[in-house]
C-alpha positions, 0 to 999 in steps of 0.5 A, a space after each residue: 469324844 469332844 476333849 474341849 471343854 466349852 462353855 458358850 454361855 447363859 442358855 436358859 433358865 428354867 421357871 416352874 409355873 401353873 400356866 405355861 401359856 400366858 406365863 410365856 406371853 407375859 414374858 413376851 410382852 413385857 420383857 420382850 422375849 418373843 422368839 419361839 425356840 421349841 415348844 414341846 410336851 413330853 414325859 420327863 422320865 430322866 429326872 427322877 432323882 427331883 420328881 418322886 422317883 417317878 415319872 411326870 408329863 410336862 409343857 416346856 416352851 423355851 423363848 429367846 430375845 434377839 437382844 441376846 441373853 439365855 433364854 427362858 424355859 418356862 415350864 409346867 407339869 401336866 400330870 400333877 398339880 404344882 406345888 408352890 413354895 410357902 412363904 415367899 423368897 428372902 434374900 440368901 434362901 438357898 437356891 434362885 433368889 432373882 435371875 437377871 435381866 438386861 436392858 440397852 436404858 436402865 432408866 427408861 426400863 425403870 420408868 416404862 415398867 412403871 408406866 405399864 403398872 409392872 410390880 416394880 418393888 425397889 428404887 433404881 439404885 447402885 450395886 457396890 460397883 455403882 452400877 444401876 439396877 432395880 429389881 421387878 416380880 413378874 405376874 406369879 412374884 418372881 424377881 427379876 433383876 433389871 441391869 445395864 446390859 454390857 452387850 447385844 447381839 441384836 440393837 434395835 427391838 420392840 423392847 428395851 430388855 434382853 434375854 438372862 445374863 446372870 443370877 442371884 444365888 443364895 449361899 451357905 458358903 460363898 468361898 466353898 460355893 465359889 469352888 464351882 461358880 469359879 474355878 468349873 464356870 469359869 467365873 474368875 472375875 471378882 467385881 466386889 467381895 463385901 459385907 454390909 447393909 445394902 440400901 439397893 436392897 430395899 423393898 425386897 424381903 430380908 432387907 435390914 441385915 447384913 450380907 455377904 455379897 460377891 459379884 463375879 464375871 468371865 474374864 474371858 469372852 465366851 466361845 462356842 456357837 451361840 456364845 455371840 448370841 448369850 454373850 456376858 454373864 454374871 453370878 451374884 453369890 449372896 450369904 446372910 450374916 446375920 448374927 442377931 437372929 432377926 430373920 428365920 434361918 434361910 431355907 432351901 426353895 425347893 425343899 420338899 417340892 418337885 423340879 418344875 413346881 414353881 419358881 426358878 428351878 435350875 440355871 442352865 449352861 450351853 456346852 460342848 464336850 461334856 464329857 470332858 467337863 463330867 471328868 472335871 465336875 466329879 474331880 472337883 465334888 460335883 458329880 452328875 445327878 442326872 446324864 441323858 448320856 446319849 442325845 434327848 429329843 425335844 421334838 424341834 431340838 435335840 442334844 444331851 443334858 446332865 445336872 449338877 447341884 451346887 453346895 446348897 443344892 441349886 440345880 446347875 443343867 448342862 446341854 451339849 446342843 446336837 440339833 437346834 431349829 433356826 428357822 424352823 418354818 423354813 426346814 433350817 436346822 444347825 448340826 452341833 456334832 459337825 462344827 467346831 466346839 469353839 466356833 461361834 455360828 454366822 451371825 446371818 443363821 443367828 439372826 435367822 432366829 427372828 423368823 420364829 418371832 411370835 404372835 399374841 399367844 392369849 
């Protein structure tokens, strides 16, 4: 047993569609995410406390920028028709309200976006840390948050933007919510802890009322062997404080929806010794929901998954990667059980990646 916990970074996260393909070549055409990590169909039959009690076939393909960032897992049930949420997402509802995005210019990504006729839908504004930032839905209306990246693993790319750095989470709770994001993620850096009305927020729903913000970060450099690869990340916790009733209470995204129907459905983590970290979560009151327990195949990949829920019930995965493809058209596949937990991969086989860069899927 691995008796150090390790958390490498941001892996992935999931998105939920109707359309895997030209979801998967939406991302790679506009947000430059073009590199194929696996692409693979199965029965996802270790779910089922979010699926029914039953079991469901499912396409996953996971894509990857080598500006560095998690990756996407853009998936879709092929056994059942998805159901997508009523309504639309408001700022606070409990779960994903945005995943974030980064970008070596914010201002050119502000602009090329709207040259390309993308559904930009604010201003480019400053968080309260005066940092600048615009948010865009993407071809089903999920919102993504466009930010300054602080790092890349690689500078010169077709595309202006990288891979996931942090998300947007709504919250009931943000103190009772920080006991996971904080003291088991590892999020100890508060950048801002404030309430107000926030004009950064225009345009999206549920602007006009006040909030409770908190954005934290790793104070320290994560380790691990894709950690140069995933590099910094950040949680932005956001608590709807409005006393006047102006908005109807937040809700839970996925309420009485499956994991995998449309929309963000989890954000997930790269890890090394979970059982370490299964002994932390349950002292802590987040017990897993769902443990593989031994490793899982994904066809090109291999490791060991586990959730959790938060205190709203947002889905948090982890994986312990076993088995990883580099260059798969070339036989080069990484063994995780054999290396260091703490130690980053070379950066040659991580550059190695590039070879799996796709072409036009549609």
């Amino acid at each position: 047993m691995n008796r150090t916990k390790v958390i490498s970074g941001i892996q992935q996260i999931g998105i939920g569609n109707t359309d895997v393909v030209q979801t998967t070549e939406w991302y790679r055409r506009y947000f430059g995410m073009d590199i194929m990590v696996f692409d693979d169909e199965a029965t996802a039959d270790l779910m089922l406390p979010y699926t029914g009690g039953k079991p469901h076939d499912r396409r996953a393909i996971l894509s990857l920028s080598m500006r560095g960032g998690g990756g996407f897992e853009i998936w879709q049930y092929t056994s059942r028709t998805p159901a997508p949420m009523k309504g639309e997402v408001y700022l606070g509802d409990f779960g994903i309200n945005a995943a974030k995005i980064k970008t070596v210019n914010i201002q050119k990504s502000f602009e090329e976006f709207n040259m390309k006729g993308l559904n930009v839908v604010t201003s480019l504004q400053n968080n309260p840390a005066g940092e600048p930032h615009f948010f865009v839905k993407d071809l089903h209306g999920n919102l993504f948050q466009v930010i300054q990246g602080r790092s890349f693993f690689r500078k010169k790319e077709r595309m202006l933007t990288g891979g996931v750095v942090g998300v947007v989470i709504g919250s009931s709770d943000i103190d009772r919510s920080l006991t996971l994001y904080q003291d088991i993620l590892g999020y100890d850096n508060v950048i801002y802890d404030e309430e107000g009305i926030y004009n950064d927020f225009e345009g999206l729903n549920g602007t006009g009322v006040p909030y409770r913000r908190c954005l934290i970060r790793h104070s320290q450099p994560r380790k691990g062997g894709f950690s140069a690869l995933f590099g910094p990340t950040e949680i932005e916790l956001l608590q709807r404080i409005d006393t006047d009733a102006k908005l109807s209470p937040p809700k839970k995204l996925y309420k009485n929806r499956y994991w995998g129907d449309p929309g963000f459905i989890h954000l997930c983590f790269d890890v090394q010794g979970m059982d370490m970290l299964k002994i932390e979560c349950e002292s802590k009151g987040y017990p897993f929901t769902v443990d593989s327990a031994s490793s899982f195949d994904m066809g090109e990949a291999a490791g060991r998954f586990t959730y959790i829920e938060d205190p709203d019930g947002t889905l948090i995965e982890f994986v312990e990667t076993h088995k990883v493809p580099i260059a798969k058209k070339f036989g080069l596949f990484v063994d995780m059980t054999k290396r260091d937990p703490e130690k980053s991969l070379p950066k040659w086989m991580l550059q190695a990646l590039s070879l799996s860069r796709m072409k036009p899927l549609s």
